[in-house]
Structures are given as C-alpha cells and as structure tokens.
N, C-alpha and C positions, 0 to 999 in steps of 0.2 A: 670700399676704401674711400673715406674722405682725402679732397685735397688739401693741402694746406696752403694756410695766406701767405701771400707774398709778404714779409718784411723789409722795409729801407735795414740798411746794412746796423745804420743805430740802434732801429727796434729789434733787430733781433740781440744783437749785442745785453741790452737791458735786457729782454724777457729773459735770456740763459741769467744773466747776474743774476734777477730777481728768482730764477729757478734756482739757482745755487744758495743764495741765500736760504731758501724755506728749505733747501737739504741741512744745511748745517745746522740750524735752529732743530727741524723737528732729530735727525737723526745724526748728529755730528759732522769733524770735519773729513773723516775718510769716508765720508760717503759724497762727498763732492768729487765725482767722476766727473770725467766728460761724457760718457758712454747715460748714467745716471742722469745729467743736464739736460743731455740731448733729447733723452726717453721722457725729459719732461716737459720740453716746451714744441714736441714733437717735432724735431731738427736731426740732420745726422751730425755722427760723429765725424765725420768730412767735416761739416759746417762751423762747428762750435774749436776744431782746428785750425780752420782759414780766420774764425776771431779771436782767437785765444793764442793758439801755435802749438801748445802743451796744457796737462792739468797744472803745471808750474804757474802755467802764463796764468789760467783760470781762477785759480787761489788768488795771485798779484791781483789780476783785476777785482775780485771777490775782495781784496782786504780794502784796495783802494777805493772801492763802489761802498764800502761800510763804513771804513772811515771817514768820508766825504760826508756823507748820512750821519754821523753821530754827528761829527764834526761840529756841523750846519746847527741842529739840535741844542749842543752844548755852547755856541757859539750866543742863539738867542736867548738861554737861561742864565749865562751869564749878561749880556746885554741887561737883559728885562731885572736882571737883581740889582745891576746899577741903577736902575730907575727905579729902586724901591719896590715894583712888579712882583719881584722874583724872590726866591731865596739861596741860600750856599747848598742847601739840602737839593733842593730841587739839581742842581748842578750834578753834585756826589750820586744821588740816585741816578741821572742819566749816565754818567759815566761809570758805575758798577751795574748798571742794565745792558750797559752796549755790550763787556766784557764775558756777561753772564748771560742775560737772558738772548741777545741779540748773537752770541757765537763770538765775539773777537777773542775770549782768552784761549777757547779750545782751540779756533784758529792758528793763532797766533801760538799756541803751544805747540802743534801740528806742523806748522811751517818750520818750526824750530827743529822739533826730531826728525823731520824729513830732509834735514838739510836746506831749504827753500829759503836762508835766510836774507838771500834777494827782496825776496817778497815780504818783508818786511819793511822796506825800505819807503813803499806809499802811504803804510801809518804811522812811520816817525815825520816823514815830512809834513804829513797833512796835520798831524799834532802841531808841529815844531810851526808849521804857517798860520795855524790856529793860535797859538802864543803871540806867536808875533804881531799880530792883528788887535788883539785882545792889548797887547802889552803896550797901550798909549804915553805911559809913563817911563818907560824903560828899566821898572823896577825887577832885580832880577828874583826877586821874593816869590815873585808870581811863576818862574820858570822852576821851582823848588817847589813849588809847591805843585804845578803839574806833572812836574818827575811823582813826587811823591802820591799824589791820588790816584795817575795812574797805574802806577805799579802795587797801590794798595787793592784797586780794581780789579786787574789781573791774580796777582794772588788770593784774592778772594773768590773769584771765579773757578778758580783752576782747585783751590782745598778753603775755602770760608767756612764751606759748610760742618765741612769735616772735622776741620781745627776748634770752630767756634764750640761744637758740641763736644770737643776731649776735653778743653778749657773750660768749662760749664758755661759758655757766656752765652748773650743772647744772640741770634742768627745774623741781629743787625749792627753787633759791637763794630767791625769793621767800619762799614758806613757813619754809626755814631761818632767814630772816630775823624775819620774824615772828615764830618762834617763840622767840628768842635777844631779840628787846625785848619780850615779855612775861614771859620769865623776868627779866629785868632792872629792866623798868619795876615788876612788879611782886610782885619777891621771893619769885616759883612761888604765888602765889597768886590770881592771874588776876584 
C-alpha cells in the first residue's frame, strides 16, 4: 500500500476540483461523485466532505473553479481583440467550448434538474463580474449581448448538435451566428 502525500488543505482542495473536472469532461456531470472524486485523487470520502460539506457543495465549487477558468480565458480574448490581437470569433468559440467541450452546459443543466439551483449562483456572478470589468464604457449593449451569447452557448451545447442537423445547417451555424452579432452589436470591438 502506498502512502499518500500530505497536501496543504488548498492543494488538495484543487486536486478534487481538477479531479472533478476531468470526471465531467470525459464522463458527464452525474458522475461527479464525491465517493468518484475521492477514488480519484486518492483522498476519502471523509476528506473531500470536510472540503466540500456535500456533492451540492462540490458541483458549486466545480461550477465556480470553471467559471473563474473560462472567465479569465474570455476575459483575455476579449482584451487582446481590443488591441486589434484578437478576434469576436475567438471570443464566441471560447465561450461555446467552455459550455460544450469544457462541461458547463451539462453542468449547469445538471444543477438545474437536481434542484441545485444555488449552485448556480458562482457562474452568474463570476459572468455578471466579468461584464462589469470588461464594461469601461457603461454601455448596456454589451450586457445584451452577453445574455445573449451565452445563452446561445448553452443551448447549443446542451441540442446544437441535434438541431443544427434536423435544420440541415452547418454544425457551426450557431457559433457563425454569434460571431456576426458581435461583430454587429459591437462594431469588432467585443
């Protein structure tokens, strides 16, 4: 029997997140157990309790650890397109990657039928702080327009794929779309 390393209370904190994460990615979000977490950063189910409190707690901290992380992400693709750097595109594919390839819409649909809708409340804010940060001008065009991308992310995530192919369109009509009302809404300047 190996022993295990000691972690500061932060590191183990992270390793579970980052174990949860790669549960939801490779196998969705009802396989983010704590019992599953634990077996994976080899910690008990006591331990990931004493950080967490519940899988409730564990989700919250999981949506807040991914939001924070796209957040940060979209935060610099948007900077970098103000400086010419970047594009609107780049933007719209990060934020329908996080929903889709990265797990928030299953999540975040997950949270929703489970009743968990507490745990929703770290990626409105961490959005809603990301706005605000981003929004130097106080134009509320840009708050409209983040409603509306992300919720085009999410729905896409959750049936894109499904819909885009009953509607004969192409995989990426969504995204296309997206990316044609923020160059619109907001004059290539995101």
């Amino acid at each position: 029997m190996t022993a295990r390393k000691r972690l500061s209370p932060e590191e183990s904190r992270e390793a579970a997140l980052e174990a949860a994460r790669a549960l939801l990615i490779e196998a969705g979000p009802q396989a983010v157990t704590l019992k599953a977490v634990a077996g994976r950063v080899n910690r008990t189910h006591a331990n990931l309790l004493h950080h967490f409190g519940s899988a409730a707690g564990l989700q919250s901290a999981l949506a807040r650890h991914l939001t924070a992380q796209i957040c940060a992400k979209i935060r610099d693709a948007v900077l970098a397109n103000r400086s010419g750097a970047g594009s609107p595109r780049e933007v719209v594919d990060l934020t329908f990657d996080a929903f889709d390839r990265e797990g928030a819409g299953a999540l975040t649909s997950w949270m929703l039928l489970t009743g968990n809708n507490d745990a929703l409340d770290p990626i409105v804010e961490t959005i809603h702080d990301l706005v605000v940060e981003l929004d130097e001008f106080g134009v509320e065009k840009r708050r409209d327009t983040t409603l509306a991308l992300t919720l085009m992310a999410l729905g896409d995530a959750l049936m894109g794929g499904t819909l885009s192919r009953a509607l004969e369109l192409p995989r990426t009509a969504a995204r296309d779309h997206a990316e044609k009302m923020l160059r619109e809404g907001m004059n290539g300047s995101c």
